[in-house]
C-alpha positions in Angstrom: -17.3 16.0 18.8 -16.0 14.7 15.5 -13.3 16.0 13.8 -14.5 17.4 10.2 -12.3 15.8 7.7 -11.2 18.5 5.7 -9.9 18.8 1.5 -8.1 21.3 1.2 -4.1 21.6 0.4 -3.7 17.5 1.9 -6.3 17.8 4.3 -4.4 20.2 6.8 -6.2 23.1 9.5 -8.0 25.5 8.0 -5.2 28.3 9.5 -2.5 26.4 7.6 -4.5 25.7 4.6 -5.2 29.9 4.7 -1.5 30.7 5.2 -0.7 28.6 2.4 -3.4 30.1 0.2 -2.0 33.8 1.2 1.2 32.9 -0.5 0.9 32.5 -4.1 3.7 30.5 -4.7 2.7 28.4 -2.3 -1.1 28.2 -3.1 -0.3 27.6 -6.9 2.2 24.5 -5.8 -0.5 23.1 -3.4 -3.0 23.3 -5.7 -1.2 21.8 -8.9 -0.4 18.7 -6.5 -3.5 18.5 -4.4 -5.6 18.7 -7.7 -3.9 15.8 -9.8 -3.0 13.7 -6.3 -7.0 14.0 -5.9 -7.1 12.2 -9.9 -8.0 15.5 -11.3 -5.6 15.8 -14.0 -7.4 18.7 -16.1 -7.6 20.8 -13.2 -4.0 20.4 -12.1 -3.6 21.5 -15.7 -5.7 24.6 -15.5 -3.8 25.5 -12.3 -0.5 25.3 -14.2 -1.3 27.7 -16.9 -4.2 29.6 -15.3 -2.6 29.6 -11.6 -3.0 33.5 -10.9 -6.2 33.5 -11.3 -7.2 30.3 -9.2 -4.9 32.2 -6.9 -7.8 34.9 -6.0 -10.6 32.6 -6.2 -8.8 30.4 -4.1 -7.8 33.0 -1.3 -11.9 34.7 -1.6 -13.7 31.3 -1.1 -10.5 30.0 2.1 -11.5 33.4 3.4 -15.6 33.5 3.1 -16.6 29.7 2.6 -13.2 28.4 4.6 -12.8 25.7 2.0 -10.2 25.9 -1.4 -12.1 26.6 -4.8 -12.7 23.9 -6.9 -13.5 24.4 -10.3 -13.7 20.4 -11.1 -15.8 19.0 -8.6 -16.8 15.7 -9.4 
């Protein structure tokens, strides 16, 4: 079976990728570099000064969909 090639916070498990969402710190560092490493510079920039609330959304959808919310998907 194929591993499943996963996005979220530099492509790592989903159990490390929830551990780092469960921090905030953490989850608002990871998501600042993931989002502008991935070419999404106005995203990074709403995770900078909107980081908080990202923060929830982020820890709801790693906990219900198992995947990091993305508000700039394209």
């Amino acid at each position: 079976m194929a591993a499943k090639k996963s996005r979220d916070y530099f492509g790592l498990d989903y159990v490390v990728s929830l551990i780092l969402a469960i921090i905030p710190f953490t989850a608002w560092i990871c998501g600042i570099v993931t989002r502008i490493s991935e070419g999404k510079i106005v995203a990074g920039i709403l995770r900078i000064f909107l980081g908080w609330i990202w923060w929830i959304l982020d820890l709801v959808c790693m906990i219900v969909n198992k995947s990091i919310f993305r508000v700039l998907d394209c």
